[in-house]
Backbone as XML, in Angstrom:
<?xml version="1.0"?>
<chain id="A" units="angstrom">
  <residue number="1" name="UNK">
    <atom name="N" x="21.787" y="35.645" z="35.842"/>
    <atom name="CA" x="22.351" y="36.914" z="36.198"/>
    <atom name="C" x="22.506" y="37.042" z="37.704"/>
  </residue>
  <residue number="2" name="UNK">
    <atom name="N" x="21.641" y="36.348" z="38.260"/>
    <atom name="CA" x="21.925" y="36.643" z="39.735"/>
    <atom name="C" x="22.938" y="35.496" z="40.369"/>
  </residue>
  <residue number="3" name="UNK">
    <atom name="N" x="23.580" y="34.828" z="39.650"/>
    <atom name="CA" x="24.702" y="34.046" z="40.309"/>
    <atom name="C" x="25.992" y="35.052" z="39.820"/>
  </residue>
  <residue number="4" name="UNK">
    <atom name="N" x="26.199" y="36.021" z="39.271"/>
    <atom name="CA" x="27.139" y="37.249" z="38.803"/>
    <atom name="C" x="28.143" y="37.518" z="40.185"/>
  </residue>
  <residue number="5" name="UNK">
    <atom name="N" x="27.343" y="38.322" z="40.905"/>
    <atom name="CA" x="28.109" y="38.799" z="42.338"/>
    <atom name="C" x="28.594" y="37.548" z="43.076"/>
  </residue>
  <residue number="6" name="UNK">
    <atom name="N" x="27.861" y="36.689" z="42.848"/>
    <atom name="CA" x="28.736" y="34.814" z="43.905"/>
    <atom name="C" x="30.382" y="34.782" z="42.766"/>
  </residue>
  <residue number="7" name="UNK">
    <atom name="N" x="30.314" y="35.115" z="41.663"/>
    <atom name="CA" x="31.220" y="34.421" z="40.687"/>
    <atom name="C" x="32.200" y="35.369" z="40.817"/>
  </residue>
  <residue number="8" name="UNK">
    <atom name="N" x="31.700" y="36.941" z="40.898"/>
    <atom name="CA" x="32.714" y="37.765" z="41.344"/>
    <atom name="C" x="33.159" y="37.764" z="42.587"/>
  </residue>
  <residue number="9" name="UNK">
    <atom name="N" x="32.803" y="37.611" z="43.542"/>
    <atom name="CA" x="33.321" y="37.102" z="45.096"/>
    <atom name="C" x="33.862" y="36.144" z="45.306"/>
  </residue>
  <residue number="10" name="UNK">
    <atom name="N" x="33.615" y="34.584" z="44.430"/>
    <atom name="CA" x="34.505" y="34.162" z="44.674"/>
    <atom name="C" x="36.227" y="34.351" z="43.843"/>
  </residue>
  <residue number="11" name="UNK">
    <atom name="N" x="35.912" y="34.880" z="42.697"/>
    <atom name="CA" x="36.877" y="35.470" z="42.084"/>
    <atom name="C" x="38.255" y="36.135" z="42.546"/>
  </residue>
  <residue number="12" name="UNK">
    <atom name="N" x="37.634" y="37.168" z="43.736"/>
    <atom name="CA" x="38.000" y="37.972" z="44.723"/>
    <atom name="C" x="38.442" y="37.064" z="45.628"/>
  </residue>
  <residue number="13" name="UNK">
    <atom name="N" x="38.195" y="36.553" z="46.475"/>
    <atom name="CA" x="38.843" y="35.388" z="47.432"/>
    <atom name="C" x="40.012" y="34.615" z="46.919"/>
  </residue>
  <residue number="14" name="UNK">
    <atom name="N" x="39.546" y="33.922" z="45.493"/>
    <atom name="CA" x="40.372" y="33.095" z="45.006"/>
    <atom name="C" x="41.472" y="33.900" z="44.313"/>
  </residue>
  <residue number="15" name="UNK">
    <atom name="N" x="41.627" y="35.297" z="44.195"/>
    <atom name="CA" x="43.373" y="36.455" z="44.418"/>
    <atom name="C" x="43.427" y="36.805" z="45.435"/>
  </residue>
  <residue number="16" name="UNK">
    <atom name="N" x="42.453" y="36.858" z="46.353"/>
    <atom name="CA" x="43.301" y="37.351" z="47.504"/>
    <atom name="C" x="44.373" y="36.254" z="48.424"/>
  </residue>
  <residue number="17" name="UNK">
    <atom name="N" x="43.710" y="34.879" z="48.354"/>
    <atom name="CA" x="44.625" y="33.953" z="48.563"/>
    <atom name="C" x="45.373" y="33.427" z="47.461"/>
  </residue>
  <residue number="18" name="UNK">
    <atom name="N" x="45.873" y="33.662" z="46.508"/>
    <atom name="CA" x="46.817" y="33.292" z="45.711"/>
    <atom name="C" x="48.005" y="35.097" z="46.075"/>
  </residue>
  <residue number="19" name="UNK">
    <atom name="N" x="47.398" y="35.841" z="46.319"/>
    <atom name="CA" x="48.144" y="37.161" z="46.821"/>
    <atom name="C" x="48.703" y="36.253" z="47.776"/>
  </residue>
  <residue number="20" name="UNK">
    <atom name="N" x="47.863" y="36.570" z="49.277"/>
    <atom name="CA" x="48.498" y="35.892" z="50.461"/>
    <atom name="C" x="49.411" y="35.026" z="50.412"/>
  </residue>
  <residue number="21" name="UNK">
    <atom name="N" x="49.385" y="33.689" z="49.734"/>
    <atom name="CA" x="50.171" y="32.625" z="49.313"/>
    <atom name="C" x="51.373" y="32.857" z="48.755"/>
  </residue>
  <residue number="22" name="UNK">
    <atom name="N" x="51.725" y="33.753" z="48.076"/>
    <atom name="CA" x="52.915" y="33.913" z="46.825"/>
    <atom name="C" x="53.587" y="35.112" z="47.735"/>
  </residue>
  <residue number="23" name="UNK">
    <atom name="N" x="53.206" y="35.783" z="48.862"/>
    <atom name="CA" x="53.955" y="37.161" z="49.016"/>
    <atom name="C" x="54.971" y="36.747" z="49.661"/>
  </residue>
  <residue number="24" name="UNK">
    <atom name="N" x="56.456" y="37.163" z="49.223"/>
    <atom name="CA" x="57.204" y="37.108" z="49.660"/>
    <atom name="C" x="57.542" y="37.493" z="50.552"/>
  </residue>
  <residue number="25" name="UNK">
    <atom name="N" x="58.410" y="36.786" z="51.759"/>
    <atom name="CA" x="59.225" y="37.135" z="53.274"/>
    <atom name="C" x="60.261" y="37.847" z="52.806"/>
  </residue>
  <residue number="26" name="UNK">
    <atom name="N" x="60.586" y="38.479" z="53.775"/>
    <atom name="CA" x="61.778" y="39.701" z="54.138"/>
    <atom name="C" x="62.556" y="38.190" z="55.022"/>
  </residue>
  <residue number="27" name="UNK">
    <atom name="N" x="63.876" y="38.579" z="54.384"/>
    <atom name="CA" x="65.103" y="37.572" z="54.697"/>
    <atom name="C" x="65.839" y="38.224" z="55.831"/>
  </residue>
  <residue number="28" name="UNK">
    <atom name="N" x="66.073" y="37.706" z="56.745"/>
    <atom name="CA" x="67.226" y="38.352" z="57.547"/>
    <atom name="C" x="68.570" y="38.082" z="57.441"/>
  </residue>
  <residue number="29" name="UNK">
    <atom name="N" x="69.634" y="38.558" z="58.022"/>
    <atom name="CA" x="71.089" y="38.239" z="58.006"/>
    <atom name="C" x="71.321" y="37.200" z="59.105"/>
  </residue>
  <residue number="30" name="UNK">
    <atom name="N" x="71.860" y="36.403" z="59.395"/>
    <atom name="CA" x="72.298" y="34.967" z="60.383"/>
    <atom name="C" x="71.325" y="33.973" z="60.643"/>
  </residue>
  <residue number="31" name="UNK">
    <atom name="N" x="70.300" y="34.658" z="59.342"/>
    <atom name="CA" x="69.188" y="32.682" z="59.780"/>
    <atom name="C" x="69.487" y="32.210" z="59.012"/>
  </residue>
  <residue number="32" name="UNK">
    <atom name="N" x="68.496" y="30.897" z="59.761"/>
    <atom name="CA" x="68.923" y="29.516" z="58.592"/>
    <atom name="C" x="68.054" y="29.515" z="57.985"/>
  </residue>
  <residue number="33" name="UNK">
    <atom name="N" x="68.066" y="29.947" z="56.636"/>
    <atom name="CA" x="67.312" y="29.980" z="55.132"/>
    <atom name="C" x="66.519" y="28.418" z="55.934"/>
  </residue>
  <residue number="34" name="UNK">
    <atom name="N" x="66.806" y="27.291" z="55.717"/>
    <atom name="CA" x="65.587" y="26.522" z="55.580"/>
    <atom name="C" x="64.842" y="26.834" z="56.500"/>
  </residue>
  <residue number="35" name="UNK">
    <atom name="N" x="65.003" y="26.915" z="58.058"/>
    <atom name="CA" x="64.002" y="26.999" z="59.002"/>
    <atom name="C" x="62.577" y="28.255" z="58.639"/>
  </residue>
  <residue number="36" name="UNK">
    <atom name="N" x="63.931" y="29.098" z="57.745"/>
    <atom name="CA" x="62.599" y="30.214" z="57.618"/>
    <atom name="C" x="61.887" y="29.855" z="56.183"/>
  </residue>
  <residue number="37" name="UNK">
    <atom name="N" x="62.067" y="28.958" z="55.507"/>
    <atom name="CA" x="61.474" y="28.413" z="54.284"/>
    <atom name="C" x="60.357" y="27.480" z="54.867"/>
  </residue>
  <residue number="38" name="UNK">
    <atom name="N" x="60.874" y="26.744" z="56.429"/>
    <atom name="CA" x="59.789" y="26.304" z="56.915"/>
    <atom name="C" x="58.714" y="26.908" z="57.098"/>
  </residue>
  <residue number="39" name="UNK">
    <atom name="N" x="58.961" y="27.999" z="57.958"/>
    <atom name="CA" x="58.051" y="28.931" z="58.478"/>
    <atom name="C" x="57.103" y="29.304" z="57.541"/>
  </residue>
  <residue number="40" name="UNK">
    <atom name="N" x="57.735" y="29.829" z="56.360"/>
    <atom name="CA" x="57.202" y="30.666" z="55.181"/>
    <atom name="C" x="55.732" y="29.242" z="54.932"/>
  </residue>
  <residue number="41" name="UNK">
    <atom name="N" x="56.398" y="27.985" z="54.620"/>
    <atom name="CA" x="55.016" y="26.830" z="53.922"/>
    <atom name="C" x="54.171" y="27.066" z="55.122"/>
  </residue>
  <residue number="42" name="UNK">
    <atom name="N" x="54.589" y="26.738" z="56.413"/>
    <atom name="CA" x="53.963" y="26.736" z="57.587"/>
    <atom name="C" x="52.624" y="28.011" z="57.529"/>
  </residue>
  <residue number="43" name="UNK">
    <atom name="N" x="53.040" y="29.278" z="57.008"/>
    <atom name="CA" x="52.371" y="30.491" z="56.847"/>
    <atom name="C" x="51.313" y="30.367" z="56.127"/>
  </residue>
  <residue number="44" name="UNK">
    <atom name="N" x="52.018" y="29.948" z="54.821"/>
    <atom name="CA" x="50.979" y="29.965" z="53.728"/>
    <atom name="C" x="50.254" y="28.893" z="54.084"/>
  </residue>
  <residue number="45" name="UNK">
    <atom name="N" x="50.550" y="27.787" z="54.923"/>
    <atom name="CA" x="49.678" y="26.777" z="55.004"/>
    <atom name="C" x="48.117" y="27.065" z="55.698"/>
  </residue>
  <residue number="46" name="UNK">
    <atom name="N" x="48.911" y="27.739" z="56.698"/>
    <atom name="CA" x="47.498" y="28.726" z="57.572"/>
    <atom name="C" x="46.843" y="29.388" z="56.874"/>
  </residue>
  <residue number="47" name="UNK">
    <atom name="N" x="47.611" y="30.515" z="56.025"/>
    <atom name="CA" x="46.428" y="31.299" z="55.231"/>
    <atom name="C" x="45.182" y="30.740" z="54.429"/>
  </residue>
  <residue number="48" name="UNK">
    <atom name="N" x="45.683" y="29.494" z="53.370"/>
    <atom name="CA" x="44.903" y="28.674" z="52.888"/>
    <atom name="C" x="44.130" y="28.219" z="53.856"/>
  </residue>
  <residue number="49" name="UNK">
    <atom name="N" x="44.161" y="27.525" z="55.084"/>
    <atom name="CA" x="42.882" y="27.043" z="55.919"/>
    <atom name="C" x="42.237" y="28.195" z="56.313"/>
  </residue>
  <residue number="50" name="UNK">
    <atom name="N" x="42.410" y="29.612" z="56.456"/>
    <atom name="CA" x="41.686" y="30.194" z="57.041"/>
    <atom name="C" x="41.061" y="30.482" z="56.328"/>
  </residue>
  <residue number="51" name="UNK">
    <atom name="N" x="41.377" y="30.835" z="54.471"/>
    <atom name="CA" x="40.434" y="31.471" z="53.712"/>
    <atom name="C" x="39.617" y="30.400" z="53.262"/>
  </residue>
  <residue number="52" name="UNK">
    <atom name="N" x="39.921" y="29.126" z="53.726"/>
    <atom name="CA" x="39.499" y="27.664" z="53.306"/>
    <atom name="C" x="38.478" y="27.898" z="54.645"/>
  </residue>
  <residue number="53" name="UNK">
    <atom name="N" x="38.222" y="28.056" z="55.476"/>
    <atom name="CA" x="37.377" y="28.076" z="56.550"/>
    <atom name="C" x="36.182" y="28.977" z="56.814"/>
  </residue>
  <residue number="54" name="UNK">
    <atom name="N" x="36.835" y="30.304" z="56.443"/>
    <atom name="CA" x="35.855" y="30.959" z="56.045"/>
    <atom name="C" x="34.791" y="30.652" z="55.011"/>
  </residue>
  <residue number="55" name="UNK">
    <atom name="N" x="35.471" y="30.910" z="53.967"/>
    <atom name="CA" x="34.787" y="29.974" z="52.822"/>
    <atom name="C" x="33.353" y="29.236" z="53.338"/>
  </residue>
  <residue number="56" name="UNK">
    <atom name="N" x="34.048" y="27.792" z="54.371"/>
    <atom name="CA" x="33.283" y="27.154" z="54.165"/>
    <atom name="C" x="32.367" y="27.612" z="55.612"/>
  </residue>
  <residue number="57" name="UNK">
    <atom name="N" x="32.231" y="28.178" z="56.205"/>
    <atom name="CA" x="31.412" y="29.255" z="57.011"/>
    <atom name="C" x="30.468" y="29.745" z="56.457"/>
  </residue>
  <residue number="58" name="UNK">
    <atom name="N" x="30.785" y="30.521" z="55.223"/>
    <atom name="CA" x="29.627" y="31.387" z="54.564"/>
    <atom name="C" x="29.000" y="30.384" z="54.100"/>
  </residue>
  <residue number="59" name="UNK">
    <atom name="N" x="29.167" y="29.284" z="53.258"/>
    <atom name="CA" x="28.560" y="28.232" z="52.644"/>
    <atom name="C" x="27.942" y="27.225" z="53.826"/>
  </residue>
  <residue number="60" name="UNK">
    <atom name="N" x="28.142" y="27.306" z="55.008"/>
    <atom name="CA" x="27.513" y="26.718" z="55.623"/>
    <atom name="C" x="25.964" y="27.855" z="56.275"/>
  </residue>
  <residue number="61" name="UNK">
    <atom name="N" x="26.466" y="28.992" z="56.558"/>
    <atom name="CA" x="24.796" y="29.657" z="56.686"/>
    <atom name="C" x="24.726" y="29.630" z="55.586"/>
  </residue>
  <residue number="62" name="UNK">
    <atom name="N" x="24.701" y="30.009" z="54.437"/>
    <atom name="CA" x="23.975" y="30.006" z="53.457"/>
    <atom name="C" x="22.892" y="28.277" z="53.405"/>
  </residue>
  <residue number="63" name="UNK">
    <atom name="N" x="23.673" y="27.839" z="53.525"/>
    <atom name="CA" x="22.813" y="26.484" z="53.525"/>
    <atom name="C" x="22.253" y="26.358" z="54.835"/>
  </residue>
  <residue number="64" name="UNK">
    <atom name="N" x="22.577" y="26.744" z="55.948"/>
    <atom name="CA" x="21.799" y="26.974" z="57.218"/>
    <atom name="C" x="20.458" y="27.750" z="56.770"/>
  </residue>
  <residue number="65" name="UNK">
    <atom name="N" x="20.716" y="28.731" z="56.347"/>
    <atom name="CA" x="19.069" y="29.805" z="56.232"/>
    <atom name="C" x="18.522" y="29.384" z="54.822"/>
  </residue>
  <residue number="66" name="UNK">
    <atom name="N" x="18.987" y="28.435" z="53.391"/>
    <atom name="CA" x="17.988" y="28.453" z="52.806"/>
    <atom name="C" x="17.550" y="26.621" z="53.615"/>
  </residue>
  <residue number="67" name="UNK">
    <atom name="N" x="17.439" y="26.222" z="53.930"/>
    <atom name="CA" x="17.276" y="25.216" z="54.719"/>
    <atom name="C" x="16.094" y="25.563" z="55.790"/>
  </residue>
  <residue number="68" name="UNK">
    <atom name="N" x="16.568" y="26.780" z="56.951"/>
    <atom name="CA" x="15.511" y="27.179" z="57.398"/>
    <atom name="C" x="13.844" y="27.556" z="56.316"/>
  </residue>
  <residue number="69" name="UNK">
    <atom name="N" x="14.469" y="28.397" z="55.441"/>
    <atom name="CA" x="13.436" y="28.877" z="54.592"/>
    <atom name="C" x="12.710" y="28.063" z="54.122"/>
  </residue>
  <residue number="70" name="UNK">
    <atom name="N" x="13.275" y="26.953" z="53.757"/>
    <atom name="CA" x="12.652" y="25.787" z="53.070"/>
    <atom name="C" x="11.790" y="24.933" z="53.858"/>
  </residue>
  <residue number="71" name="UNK">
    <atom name="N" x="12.137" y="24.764" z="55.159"/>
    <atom name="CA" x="12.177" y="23.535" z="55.928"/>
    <atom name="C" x="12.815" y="22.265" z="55.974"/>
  </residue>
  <residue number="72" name="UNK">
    <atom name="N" x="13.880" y="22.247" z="55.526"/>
    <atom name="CA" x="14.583" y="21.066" z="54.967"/>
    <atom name="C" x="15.818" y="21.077" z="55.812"/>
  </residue>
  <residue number="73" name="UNK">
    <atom name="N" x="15.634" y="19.928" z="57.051"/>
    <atom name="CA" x="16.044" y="20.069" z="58.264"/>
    <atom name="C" x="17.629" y="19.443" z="57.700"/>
  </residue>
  <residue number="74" name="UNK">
    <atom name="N" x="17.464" y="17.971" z="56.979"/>
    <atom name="CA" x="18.800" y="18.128" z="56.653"/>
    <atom name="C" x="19.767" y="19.101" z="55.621"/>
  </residue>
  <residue number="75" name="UNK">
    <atom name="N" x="19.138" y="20.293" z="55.110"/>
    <atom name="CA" x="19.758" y="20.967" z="54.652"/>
    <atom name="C" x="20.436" y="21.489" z="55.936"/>
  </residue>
  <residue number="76" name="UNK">
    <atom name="N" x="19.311" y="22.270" z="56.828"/>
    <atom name="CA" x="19.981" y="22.843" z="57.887"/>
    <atom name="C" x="21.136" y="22.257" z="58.626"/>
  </residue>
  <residue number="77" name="UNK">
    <atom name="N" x="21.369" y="20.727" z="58.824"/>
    <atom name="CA" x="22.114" y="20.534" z="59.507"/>
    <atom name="C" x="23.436" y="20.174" z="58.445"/>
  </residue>
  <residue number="78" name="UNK">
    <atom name="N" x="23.200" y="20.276" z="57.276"/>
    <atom name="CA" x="24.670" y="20.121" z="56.582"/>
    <atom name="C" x="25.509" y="21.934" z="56.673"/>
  </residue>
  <residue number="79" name="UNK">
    <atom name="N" x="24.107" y="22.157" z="57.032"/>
    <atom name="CA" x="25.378" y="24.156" z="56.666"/>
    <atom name="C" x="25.619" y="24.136" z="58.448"/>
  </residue>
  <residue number="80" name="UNK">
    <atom name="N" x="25.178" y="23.801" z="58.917"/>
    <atom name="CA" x="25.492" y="23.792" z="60.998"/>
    <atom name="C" x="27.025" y="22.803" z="60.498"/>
  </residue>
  <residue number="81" name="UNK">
    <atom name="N" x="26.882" y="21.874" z="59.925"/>
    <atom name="CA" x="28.340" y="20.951" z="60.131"/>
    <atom name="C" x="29.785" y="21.697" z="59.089"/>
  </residue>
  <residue number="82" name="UNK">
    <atom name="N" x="28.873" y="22.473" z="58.172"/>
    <atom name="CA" x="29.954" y="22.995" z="57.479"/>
    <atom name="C" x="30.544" y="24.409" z="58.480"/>
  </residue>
  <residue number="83" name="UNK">
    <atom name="N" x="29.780" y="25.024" z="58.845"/>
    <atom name="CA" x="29.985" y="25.698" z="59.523"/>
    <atom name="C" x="30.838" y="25.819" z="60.727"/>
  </residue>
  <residue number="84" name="UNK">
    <atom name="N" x="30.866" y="24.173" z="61.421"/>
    <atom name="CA" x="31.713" y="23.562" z="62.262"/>
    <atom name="C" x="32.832" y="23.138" z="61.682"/>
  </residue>
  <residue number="85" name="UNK">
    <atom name="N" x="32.780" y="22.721" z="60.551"/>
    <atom name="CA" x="34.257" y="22.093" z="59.699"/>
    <atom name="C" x="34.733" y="23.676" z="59.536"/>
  </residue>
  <residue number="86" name="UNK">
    <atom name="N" x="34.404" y="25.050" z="59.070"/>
    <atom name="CA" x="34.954" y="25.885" z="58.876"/>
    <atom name="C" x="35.770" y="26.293" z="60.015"/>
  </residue>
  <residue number="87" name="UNK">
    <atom name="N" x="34.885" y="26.210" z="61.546"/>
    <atom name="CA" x="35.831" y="27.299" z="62.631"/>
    <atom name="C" x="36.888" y="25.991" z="62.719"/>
  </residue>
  <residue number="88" name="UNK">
    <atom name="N" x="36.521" y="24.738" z="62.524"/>
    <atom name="CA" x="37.869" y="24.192" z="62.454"/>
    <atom name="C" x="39.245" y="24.465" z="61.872"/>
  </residue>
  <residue number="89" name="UNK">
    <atom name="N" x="39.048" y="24.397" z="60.596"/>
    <atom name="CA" x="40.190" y="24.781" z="59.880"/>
    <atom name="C" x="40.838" y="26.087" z="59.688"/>
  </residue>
  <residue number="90" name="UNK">
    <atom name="N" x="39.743" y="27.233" z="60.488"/>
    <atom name="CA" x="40.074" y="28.487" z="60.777"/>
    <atom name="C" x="40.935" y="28.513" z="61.862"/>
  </residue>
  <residue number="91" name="UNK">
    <atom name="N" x="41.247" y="27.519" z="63.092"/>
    <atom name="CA" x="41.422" y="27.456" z="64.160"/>
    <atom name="C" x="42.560" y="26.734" z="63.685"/>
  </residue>
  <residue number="92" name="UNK">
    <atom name="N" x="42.763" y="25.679" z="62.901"/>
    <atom name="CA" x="44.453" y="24.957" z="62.508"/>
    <atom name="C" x="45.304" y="26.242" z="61.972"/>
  </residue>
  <residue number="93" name="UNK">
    <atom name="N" x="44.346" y="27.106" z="61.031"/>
    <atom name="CA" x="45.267" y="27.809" z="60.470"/>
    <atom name="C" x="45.606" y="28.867" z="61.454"/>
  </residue>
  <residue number="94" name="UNK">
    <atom name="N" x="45.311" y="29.469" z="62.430"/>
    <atom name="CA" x="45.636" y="30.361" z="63.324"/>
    <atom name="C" x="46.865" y="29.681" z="64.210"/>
  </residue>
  <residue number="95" name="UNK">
    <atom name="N" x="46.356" y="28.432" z="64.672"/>
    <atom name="CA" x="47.508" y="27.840" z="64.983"/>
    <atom name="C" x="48.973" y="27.551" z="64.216"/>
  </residue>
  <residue number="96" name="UNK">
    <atom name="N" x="48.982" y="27.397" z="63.044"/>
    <atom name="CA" x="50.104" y="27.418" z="61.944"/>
    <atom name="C" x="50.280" y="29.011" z="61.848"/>
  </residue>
  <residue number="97" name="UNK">
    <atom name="N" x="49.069" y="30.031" z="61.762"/>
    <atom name="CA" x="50.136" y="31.060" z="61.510"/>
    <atom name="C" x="50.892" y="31.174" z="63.095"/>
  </residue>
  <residue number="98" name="UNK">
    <atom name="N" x="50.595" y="30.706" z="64.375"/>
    <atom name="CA" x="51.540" y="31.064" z="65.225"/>
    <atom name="C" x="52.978" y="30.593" z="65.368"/>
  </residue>
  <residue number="99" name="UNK">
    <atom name="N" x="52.506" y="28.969" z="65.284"/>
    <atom name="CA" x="53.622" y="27.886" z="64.993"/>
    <atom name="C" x="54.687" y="29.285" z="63.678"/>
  </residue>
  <residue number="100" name="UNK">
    <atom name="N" x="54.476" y="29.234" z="63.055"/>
    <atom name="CA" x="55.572" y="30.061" z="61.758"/>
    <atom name="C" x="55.883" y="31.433" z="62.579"/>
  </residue>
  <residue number="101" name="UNK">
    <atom name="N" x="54.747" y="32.268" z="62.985"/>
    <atom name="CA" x="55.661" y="33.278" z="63.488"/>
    <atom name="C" x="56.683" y="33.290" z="65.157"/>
  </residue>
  <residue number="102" name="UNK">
    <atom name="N" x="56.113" y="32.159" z="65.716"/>
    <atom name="CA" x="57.530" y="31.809" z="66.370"/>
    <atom name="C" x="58.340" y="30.872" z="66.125"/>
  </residue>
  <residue number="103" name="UNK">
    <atom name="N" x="58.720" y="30.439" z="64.794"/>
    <atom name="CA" x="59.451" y="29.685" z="64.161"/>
    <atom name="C" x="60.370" y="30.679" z="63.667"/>
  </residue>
  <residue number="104" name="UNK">
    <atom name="N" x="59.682" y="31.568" z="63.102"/>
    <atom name="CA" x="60.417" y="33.076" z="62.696"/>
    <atom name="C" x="62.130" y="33.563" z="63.719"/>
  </residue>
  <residue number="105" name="UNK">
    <atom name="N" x="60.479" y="34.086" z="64.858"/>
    <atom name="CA" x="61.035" y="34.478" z="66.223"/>
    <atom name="C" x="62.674" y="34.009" z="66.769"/>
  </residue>
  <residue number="106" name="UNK">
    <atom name="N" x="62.379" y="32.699" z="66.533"/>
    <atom name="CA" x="63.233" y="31.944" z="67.381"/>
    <atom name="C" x="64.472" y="31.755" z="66.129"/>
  </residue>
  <residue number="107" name="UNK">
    <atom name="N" x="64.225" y="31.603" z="65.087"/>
    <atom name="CA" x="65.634" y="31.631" z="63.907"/>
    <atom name="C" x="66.222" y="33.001" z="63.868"/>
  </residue>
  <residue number="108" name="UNK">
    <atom name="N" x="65.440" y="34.119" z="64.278"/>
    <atom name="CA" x="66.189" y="35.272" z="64.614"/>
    <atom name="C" x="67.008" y="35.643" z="65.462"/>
  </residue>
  <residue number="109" name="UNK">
    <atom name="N" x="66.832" y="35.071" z="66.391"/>
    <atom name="CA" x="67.808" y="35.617" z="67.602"/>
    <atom name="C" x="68.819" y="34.658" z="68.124"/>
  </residue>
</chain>
C-alpha cells in the first residue's frame, strides 16, 4: 500500500508528458511547414529530456538519502550520479527547447 502514491505520481508524469508531447503548434501563414515540423520534434524532444531529467533527479535523492540512512556509501553515490545525469539532460532539453523556439522565430519572419 505504500508504493500507491509512487504509482500514482508516476502515472501523473507519464500524462503530463504524453500531454506535452502530442500538443499541437499553431501554424502560421508564409512558413515552411517542414522547418516548423522541425522545430515542433526539436520541442518535444526537450520536453521528454526535461521530464526525463527530472525524473531522474528525484530518483537520484531518493537514493541519495536512503543511502545516507542506511550507510551504504555506494548507494549514495549512485543517486549523486543520477542526480548529475538528470541536470544533464535537463540542460540538453532547455537547450532544444531554445534551439526550436528560435527555429520558430526565424521561419517567421
Amino acid at each position: 500500500m505504500k508504493s500507491l502514491p509512487w504509482i500514482i505520481a508516476a502515472a501523473g508524469i507519464g500524462v503530463a508528458a504524453y500531454v506535452i508531447a502530442t500538443t499541437p503548434q499553431p501554424q502560421y501563414a508564409g512558413t515552411d511547414p517542414d522547418v516548423e515540423r522541425a522545430a515542433n520534434k526539436t520541442g518535444a524532444w526537450g520536453a521528454k529530456q526535461r521530464i526525463s531529467g527530472a525524473g531522474s533527479g528525484v530518483i537520484g535523492k531518493v537514493k541519495e538519502g536512503f543511502g545516507k540512512v542506511t550507510g551504504d556509501e555506494t548507494l549514495q553515490g549512485e543517486g549523486l550520479l543520477d542526480q548529475a545525469a538528470g541536470a544533464v539532460k535537463d540542460a540538453a532539453g532547455k537547450a532544444a527547447n531554445a534551439v526550436s523556439d528560435t527555429m520558430h522565430d526565424l521561419n517567421r519572419n
